[in-house]
C-alpha positions as CSV (number, residue, x, y, z in Angstrom):
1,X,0.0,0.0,0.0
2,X,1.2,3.4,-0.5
3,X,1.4,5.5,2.8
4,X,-1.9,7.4,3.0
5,X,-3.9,4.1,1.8
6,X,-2.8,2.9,4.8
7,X,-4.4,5.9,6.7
8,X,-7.4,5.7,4.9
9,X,-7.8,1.8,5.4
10,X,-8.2,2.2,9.3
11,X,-10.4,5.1,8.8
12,X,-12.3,2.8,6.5
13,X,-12.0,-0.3,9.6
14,X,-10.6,-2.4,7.0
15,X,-7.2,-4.2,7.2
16,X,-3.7,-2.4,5.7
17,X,-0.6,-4.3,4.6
18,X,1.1,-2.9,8.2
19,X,0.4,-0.3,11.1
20,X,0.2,2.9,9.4
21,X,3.1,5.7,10.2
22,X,1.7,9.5,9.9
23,X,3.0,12.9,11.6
24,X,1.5,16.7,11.5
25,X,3.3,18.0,8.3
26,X,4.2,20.7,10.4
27,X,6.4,18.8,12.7
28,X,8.8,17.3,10.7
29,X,11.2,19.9,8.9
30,X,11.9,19.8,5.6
31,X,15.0,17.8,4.6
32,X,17.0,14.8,4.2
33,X,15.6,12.9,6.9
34,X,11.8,13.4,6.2
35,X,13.4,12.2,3.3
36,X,14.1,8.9,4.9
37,X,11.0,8.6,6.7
38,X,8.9,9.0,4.0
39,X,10.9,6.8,2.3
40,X,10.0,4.1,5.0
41,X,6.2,4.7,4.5
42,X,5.6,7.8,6.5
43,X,2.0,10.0,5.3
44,X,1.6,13.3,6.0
45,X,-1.3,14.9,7.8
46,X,-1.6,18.2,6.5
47,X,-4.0,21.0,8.2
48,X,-6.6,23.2,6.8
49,X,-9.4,24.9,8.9
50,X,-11.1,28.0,9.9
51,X,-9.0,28.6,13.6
52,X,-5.6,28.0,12.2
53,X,-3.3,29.9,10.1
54,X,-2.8,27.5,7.2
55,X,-1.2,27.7,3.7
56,X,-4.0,29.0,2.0
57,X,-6.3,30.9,5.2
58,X,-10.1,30.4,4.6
59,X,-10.8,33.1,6.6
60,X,-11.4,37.3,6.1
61,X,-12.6,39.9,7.9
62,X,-13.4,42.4,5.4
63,X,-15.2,45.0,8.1
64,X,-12.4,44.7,10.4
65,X,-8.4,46.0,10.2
66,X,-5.5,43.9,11.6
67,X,-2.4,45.7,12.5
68,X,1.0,44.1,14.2
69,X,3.6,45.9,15.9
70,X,6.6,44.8,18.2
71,X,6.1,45.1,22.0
72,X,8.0,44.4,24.8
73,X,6.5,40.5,25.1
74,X,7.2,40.3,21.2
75,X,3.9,41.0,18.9
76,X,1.0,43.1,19.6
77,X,-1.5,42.5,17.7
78,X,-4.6,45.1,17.5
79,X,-8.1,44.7,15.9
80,X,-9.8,47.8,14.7
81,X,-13.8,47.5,14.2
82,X,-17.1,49.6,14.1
83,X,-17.5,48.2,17.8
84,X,-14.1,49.2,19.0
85,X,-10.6,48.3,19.3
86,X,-8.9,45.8,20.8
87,X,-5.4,43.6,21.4
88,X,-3.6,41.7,22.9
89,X,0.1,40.4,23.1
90,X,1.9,37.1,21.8
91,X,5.5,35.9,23.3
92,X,7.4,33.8,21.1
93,X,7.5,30.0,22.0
94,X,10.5,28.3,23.2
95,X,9.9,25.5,20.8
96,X,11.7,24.7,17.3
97,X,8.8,24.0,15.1
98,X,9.8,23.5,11.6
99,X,6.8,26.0,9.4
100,X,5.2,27.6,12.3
101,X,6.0,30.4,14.8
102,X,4.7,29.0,18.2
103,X,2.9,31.8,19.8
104,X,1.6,32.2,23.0
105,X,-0.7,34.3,24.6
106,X,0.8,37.1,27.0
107,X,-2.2,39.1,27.8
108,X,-5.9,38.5,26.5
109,X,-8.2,40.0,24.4
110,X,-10.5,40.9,27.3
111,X,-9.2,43.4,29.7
112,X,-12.7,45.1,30.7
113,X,-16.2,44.2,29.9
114,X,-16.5,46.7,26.9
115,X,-14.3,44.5,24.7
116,X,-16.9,42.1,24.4
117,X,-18.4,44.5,21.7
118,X,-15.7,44.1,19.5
119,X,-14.7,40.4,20.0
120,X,-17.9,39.7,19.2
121,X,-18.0,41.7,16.2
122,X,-14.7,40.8,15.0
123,X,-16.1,37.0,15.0
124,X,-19.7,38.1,13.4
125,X,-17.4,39.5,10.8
126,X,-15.6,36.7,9.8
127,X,-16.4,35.0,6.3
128,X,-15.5,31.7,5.4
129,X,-14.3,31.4,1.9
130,X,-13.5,28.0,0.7
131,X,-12.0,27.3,-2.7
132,X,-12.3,24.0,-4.0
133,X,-9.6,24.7,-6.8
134,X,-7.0,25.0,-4.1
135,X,-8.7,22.3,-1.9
136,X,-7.4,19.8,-5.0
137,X,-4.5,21.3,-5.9
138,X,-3.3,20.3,-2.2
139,X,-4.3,16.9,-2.5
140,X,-2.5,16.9,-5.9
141,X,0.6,18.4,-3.8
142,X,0.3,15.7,-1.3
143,X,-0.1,12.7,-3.8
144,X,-0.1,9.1,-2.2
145,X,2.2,10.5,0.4
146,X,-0.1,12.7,2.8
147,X,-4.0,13.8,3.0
148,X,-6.2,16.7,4.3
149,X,-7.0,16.7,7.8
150,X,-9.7,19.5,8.7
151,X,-10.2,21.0,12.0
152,X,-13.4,22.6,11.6
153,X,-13.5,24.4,15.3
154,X,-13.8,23.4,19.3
155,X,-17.0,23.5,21.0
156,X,-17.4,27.1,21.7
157,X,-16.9,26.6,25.6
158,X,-13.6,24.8,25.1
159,X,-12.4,27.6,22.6
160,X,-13.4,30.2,24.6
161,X,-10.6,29.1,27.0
162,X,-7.9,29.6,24.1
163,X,-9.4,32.7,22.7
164,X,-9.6,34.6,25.9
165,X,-6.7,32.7,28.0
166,X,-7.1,30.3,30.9
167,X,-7.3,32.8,33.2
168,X,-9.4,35.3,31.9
169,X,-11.6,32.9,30.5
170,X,-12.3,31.5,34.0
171,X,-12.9,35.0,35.1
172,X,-15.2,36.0,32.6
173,X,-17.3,33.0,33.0
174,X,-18.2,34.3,35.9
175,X,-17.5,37.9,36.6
176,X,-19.5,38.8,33.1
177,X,-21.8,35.5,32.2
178,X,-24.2,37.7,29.8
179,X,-21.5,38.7,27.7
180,X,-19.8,35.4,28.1
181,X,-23.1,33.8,26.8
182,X,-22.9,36.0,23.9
183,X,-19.4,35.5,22.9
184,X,-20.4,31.4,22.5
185,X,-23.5,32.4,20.7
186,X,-21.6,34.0,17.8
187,X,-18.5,31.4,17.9
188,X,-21.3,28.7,17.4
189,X,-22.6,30.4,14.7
190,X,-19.3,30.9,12.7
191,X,-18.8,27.2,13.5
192,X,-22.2,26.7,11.4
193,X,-21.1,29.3,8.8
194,X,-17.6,27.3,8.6
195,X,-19.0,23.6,8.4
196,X,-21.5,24.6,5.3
197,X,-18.6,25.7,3.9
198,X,-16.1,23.0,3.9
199,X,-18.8,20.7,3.2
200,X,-19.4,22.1,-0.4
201,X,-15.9,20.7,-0.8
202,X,-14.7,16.9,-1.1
203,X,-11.2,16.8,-1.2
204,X,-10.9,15.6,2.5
205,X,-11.8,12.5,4.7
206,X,-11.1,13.6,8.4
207,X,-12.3,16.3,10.7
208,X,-11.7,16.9,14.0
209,X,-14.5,18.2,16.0
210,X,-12.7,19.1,19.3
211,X,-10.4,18.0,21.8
212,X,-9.8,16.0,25.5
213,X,-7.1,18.5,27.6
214,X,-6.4,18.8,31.0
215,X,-8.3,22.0,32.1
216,X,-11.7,20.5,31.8
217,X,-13.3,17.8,33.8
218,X,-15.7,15.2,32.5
219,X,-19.0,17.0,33.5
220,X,-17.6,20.2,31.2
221,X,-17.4,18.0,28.2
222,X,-20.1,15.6,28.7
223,X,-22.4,19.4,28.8
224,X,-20.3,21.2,25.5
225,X,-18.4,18.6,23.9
226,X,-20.4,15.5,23.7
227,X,-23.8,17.6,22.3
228,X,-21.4,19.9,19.4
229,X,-19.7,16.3,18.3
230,X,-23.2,14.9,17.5
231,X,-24.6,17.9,16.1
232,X,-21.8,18.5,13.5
233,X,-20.8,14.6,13.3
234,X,-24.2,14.0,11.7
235,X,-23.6,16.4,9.4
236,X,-19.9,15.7,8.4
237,X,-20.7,11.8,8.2
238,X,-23.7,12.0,5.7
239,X,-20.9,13.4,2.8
240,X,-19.0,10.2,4.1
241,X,-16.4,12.1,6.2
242,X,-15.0,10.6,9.4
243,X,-14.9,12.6,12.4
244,X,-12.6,12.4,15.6
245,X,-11.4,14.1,18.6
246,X,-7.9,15.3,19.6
247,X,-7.1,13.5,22.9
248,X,-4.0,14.6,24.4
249,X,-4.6,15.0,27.8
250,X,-2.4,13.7,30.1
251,X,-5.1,12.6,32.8
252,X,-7.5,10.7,30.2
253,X,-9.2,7.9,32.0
254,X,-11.6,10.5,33.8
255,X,-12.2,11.0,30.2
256,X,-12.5,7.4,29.0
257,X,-16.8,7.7,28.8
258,X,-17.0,10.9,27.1
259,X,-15.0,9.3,23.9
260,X,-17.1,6.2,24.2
261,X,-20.0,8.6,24.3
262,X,-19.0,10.4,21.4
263,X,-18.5,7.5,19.2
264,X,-15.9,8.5,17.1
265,X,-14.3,7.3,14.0
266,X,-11.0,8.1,14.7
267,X,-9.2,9.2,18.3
268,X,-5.9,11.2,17.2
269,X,-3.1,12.3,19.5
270,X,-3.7,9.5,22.1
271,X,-0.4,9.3,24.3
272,X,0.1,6.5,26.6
273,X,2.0,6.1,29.4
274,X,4.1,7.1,30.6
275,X,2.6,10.6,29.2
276,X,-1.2,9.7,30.0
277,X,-2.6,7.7,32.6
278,X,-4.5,5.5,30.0
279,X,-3.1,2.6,28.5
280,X,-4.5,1.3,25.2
281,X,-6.1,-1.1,26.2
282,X,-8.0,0.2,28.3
283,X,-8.9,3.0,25.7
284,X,-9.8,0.1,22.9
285,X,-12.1,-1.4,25.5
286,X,-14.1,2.4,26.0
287,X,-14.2,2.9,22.3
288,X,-14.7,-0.2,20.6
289,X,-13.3,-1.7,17.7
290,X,-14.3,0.1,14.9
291,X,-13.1,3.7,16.0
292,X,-9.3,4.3,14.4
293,X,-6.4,5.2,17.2
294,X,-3.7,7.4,16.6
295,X,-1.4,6.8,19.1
296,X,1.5,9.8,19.6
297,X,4.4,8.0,20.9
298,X,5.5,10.3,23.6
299,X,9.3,11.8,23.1
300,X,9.9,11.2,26.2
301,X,11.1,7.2,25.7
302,X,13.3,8.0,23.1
303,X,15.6,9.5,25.4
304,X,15.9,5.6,26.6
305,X,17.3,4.9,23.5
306,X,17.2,2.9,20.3
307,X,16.2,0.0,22.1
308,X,13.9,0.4,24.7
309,X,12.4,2.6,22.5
310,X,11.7,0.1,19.8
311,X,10.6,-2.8,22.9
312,X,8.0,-0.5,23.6
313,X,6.6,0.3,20.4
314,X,6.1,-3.5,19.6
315,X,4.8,-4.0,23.3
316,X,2.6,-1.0,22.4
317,X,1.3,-2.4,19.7
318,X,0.7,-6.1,20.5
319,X,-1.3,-4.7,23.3
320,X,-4.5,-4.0,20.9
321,X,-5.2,-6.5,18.5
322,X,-7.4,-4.7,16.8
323,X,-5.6,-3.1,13.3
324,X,-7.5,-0.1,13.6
325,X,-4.5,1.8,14.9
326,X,-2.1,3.9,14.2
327,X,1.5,5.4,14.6
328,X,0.8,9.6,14.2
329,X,3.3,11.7,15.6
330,X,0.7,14.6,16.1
331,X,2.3,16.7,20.0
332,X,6.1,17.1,19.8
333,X,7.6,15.4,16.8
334,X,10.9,17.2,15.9
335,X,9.8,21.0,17.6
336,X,12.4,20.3,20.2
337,X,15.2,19.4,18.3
338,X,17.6,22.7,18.7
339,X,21.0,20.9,18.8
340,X,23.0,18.0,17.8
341,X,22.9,16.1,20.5
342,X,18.9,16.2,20.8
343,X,19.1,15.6,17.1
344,X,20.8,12.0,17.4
345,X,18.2,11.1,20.1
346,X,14.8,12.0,18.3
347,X,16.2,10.7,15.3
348,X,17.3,7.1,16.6
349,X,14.2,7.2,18.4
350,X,11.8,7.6,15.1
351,X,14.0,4.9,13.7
352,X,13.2,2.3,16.6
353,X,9.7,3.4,15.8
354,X,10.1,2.5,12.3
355,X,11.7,-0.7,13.0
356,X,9.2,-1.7,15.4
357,X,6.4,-1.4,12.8
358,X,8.5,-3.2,10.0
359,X,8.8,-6.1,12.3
360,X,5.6,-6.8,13.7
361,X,3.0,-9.3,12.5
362,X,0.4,-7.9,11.0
């Protein structure tokens, strides 16, 4: 099989020739050893979506202006509208990641109740523009070696807690619920505007329809996540699209019933211990045969070396014999690799991963 038939074979629950191998195109720099792994049957996932700043954006604000400017955290970035202005500051990551600047928050977009006017404007604003020309011409780009992985958006709940910050989202929950309650009325409503949009386009099989993290508990996503799965799930899986969730929390098993509520094709970014506390199977038995794992295998063991490294992959993977799985590097892949030393450590370890896979029975 080539390497994304492979990928689409477990999203398909039938058999492929061996355990697929997949990473986040945008973890793997460019170069001679994605050469090699690529070589060895690694597919690229590749992102497009409404909330992320991909290689061809889908997203305008024609109504609003975006200005940047150096500050002293690193970039300001101010949003003028009708309703007001508002901005807020980004430091710069300490991360190597190979196409994207890692950003993070400083200071939030909310600093006092009246910038609710133009938050909320800014995201009434935004138009979702799809083009189907460029949809194919990626999937041209990526050949048998990659496909299309949409994220269409988070429950507006959960990505009210990256829009605004942690902090001031658990604030503002509270201190101001009215205009809280507004803000999640228009975010769902340029999730509906964004999902009629990519669905007048083809070109993709997987979308991902939220995520498990650590600063929720099970009661918050059985009341946001598990209702927005279903609602756009139905929609996404009658034009034969299969739709997951990004699980990469570290404390997962209080999490364990929400994914078997959600019933989800595929489970991407699952880490098992000793990042999470939930080992696979014990996550096969909450989601059942049919749904496709991605399992991340977490960095951490490759500084154990070659070896160990390539004893637990095939322990891993004997664990579940069900062939819906996967190997998708999809939380750390190369990002930290700033030196030479770190270098020959990730690099043995993706090997051992590699070998593992080559020598299992399938």
């Amino acid at each position: 099989m080539e390497a994304c038939e492979r990928l689409l074979a477990i999203l398909e629950n039938k058999c492929p020739d061996k355990v697929p191998l997949s990473i986040f195109t945008e973890l793997l720099p460019r170069g001679y050893f994605e050469r090699l792994l690529r070589n060895r049957g690694l597919s690229l996932l590749t992102h497009v979506g409404p909330i992320i700043d991909d290689m061809f954006p889908i997203c305008d604000t024609p109504n609003v202006a975006t200005t940047q400017r150096r500050s002293n955290l690193g970039t300001e970035t101010i949003y003028e509208t009708p309703a007001g202005k508002i901005s807020y500051e980004q430091r710069t990551g300490g991360t190597r990641i190979a196409t994207l600047d890692w950003m993070i928050p400083a200071t939030p977009l909310i600093k006092k109740v009246e910038d609710y006017s133009p938050l909320i404007y800014l995201i009434n604003d935004t138009e979702i523009k799809v083009d189907a020309k460029k949809f194919k011409l990626l999937v041209d780009d990526l050949g048998p070696d990659g496909i299309i992985h949409v994220i269409l958006g988070l429950p507006p709940y959960v990505e009210a807690q990256y829009l605004l910050g942690l902090e001031c989202w658990s604030y503002e929950k509270h201190d101001h619920p009215k205009q809280f309650a507004r803000l999640l009325e228009a975010l769902e409503a340029r999730n509906e505007r964004a999902a009629q949009a990519l669905l007048a386009v083809d070109d993709y099989r997987m979308v991902y329809l939220g995520d498990i993290s650590d600063n929720l508990d099970s009661r918050d996503y059985a009341k946001h996540a598990i209702p927005f799965f279903g609602k756009y799930s139905k929609i996404f899986r009658a034009r034969g699209k299969k739709c997951g969730i990004h699980a990469h929390a570290k404390f997962l098993k209080r999490n364990k019933q929400v994914l078997a509520d959600m019933s989800v094709d595929f489970i991407e970014s699952y880490t098992p211990p000793p990042y999470s506390d939930l080992d696979l199977p014990e996550l096969r038995e909450a989601v059942g045969d049919d749904a496709a794992i991605f399992i991340n295998i977490p960095e951490v063991v490759f500084y154990e070396g070659y070896d160990k490294t390539k004893k637990y992959t095939k322990r891993l993977l004997k664990s579940d014999p069900s062939y819906n799985k996967a190997i998708c590097f999809s939380e750390v892949g190369m990002a930290l690799v700033n030196n030479q030393e770190v270098r020959n450590i990730f690099e043995e370890g993706f090997r051992a991963v590699v070998d593992a896979i080559d020598e299992m029975p399938y």
